[in-house]
VOPAGU-2260 file (C-alpha; in pm, 1 decimal, decimal comma):
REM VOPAGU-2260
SITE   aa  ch    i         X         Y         Z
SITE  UNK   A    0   -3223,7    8504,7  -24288,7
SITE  UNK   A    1   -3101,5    8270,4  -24563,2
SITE  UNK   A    2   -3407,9    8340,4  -24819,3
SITE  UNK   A    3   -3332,5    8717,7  -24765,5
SITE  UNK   A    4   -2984,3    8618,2  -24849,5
SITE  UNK   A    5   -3109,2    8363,6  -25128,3
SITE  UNK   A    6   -3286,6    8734,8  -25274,2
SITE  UNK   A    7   -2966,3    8914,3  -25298,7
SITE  UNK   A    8   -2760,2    8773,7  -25523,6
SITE  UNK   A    9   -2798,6    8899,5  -25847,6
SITE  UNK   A   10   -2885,7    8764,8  -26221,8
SITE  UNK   A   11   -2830,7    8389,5  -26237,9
SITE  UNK   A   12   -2484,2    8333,7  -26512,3
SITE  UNK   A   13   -2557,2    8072,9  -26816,6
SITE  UNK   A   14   -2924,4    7984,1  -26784,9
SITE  UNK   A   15   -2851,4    7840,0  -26364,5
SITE  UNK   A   16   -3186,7    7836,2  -26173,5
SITE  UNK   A   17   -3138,6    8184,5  -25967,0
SITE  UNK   A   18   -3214,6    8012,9  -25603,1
SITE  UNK   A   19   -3007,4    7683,3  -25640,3
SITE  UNK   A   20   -2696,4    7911,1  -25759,5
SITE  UNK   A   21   -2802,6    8154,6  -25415,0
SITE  UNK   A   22   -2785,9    7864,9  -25254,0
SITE  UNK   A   23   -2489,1    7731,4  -25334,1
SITE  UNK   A   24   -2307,2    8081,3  -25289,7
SITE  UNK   A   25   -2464,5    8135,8  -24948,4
SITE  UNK   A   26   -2279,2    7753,9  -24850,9
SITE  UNK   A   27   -1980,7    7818,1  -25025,6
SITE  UNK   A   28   -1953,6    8138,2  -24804,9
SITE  UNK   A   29   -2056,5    7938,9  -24473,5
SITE  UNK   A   30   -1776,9    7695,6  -24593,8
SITE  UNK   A   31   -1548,8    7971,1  -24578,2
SITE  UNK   A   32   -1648,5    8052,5  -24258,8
SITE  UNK   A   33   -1831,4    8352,3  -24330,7
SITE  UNK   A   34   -2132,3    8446,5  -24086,6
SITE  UNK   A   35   -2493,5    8500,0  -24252,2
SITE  UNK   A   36   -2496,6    8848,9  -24131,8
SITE  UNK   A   37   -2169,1    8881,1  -24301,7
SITE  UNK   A   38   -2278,2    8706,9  -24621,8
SITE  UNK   A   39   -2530,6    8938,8  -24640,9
SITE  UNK   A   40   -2343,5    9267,4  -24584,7
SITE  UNK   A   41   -2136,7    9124,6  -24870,1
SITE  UNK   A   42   -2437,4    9046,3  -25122,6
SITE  UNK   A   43   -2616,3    9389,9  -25012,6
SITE  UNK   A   44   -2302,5    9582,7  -25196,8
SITE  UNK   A   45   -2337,9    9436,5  -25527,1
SITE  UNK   A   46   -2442,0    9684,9  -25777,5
SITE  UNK   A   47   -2340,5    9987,1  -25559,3
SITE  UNK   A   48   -2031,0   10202,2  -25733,7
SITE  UNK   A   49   -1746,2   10384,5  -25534,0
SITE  UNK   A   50   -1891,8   10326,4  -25158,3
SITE  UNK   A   51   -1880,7    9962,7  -25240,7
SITE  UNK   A   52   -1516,9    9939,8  -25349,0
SITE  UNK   A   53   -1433,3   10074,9  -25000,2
SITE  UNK   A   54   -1707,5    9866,9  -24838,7
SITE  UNK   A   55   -1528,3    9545,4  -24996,5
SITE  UNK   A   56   -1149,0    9685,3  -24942,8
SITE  UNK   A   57   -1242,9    9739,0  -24555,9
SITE  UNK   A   58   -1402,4    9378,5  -24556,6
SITE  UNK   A   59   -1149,6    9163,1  -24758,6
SITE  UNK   A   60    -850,8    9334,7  -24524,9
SITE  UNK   A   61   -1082,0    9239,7  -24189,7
SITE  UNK   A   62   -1141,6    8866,7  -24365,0
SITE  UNK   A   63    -789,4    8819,6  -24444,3
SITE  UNK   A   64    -652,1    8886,9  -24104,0
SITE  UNK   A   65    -901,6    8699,6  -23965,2
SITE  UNK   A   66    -815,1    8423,7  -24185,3
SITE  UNK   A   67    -445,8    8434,1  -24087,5
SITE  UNK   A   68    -548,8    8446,5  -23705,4
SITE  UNK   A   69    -765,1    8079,3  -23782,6
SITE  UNK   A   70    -468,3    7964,6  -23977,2
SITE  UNK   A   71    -210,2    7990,0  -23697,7
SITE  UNK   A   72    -455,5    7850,0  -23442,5
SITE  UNK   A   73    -508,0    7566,0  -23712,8
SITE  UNK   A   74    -116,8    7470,0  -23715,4
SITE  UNK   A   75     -70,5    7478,1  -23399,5
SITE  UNK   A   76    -350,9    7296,0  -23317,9
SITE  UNK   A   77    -227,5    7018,3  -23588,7
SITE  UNK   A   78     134,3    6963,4  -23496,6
SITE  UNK   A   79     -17,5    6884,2  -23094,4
SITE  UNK   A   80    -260,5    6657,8  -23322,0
SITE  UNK   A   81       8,2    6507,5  -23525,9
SITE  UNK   A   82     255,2    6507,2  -23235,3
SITE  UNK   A   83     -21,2    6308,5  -22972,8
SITE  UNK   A   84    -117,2    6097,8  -23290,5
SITE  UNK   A   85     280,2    5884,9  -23286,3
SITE  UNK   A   86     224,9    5892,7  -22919,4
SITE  UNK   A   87    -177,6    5755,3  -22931,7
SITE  UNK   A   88     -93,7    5464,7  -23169,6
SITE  UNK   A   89      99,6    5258,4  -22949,7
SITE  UNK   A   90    -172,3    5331,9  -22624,6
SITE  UNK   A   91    -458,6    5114,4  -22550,1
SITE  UNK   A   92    -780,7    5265,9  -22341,7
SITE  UNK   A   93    -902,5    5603,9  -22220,9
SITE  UNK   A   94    -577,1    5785,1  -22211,8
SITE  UNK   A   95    -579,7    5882,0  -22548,8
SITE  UNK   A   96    -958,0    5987,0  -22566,8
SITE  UNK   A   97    -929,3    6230,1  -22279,3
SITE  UNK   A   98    -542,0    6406,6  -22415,2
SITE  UNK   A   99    -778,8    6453,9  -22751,9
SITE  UNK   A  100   -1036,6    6662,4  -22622,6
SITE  UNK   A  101    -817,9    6818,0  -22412,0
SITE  UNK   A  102    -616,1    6882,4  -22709,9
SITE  UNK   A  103    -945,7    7052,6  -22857,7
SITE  UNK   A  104   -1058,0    7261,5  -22552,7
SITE  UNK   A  105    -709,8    7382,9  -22538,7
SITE  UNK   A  106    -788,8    7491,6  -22903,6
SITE  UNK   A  107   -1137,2    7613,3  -22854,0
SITE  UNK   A  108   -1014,1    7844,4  -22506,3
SITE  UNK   A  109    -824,2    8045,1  -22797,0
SITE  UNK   A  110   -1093,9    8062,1  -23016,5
SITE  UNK   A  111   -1348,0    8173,0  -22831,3
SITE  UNK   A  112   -1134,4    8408,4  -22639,9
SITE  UNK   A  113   -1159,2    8656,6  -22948,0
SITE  UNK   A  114   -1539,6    8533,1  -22970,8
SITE  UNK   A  115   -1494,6    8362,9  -23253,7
């Protein structure tokens, strides 16, 4: 999947190899989260006129509220983090290792209950 995705991008800008700067757009997009089926439904669009603008409209407004969900799981997940952390620094053995991951399963049971 990733050297059909490596093929997609287009012309490389300022004399950059063509595959390194695929490359690095394919992991900035993983960075961001993005899927590689997703990364390439965004790459295949490039070049294409009006069916494209609402191909990228429909997809930026699905990425940003998905991006909003992530950030509110992310802040609540880090004020139980930073909450347990004052609480953690004064305890000695297992305690705190077992309220951490269940501080992250409690965080992954939301996540993966909108199968993400």
């Amino acid at each position: 999947m990733t050297t059909n995705l490596l093929k997609q991008i287009g012309e490389p800008h300022r004399g950059a190899h063509p595959r390194g700067q695929r490359l690095r757009f394919v992991r900035k997009a993983q960075a961001l989260a993005f899927s590689l089926d997703e990364i390439g439904r965004i790459l295949s669009l490039r070049g294409r006129c009006k069916e494209t603008c609402r191909c990228v409209v429909s997809i930026a407004e699905a990425t940003l509220a998905e991006t909003d969900t992530k950030l509110k799981k992310l802040q609540k997940f880090r004020y139980g983090l930073a909450a347990n952390l004052k609480h953690w620094r004064g305890q000695v053995g297992r305690a705190a290792a077992a309220e951490f991951c269940a501080l992250i399963e409690d965080s992954g049971s939301e996540a993966s209950a909108d199968g993400k």
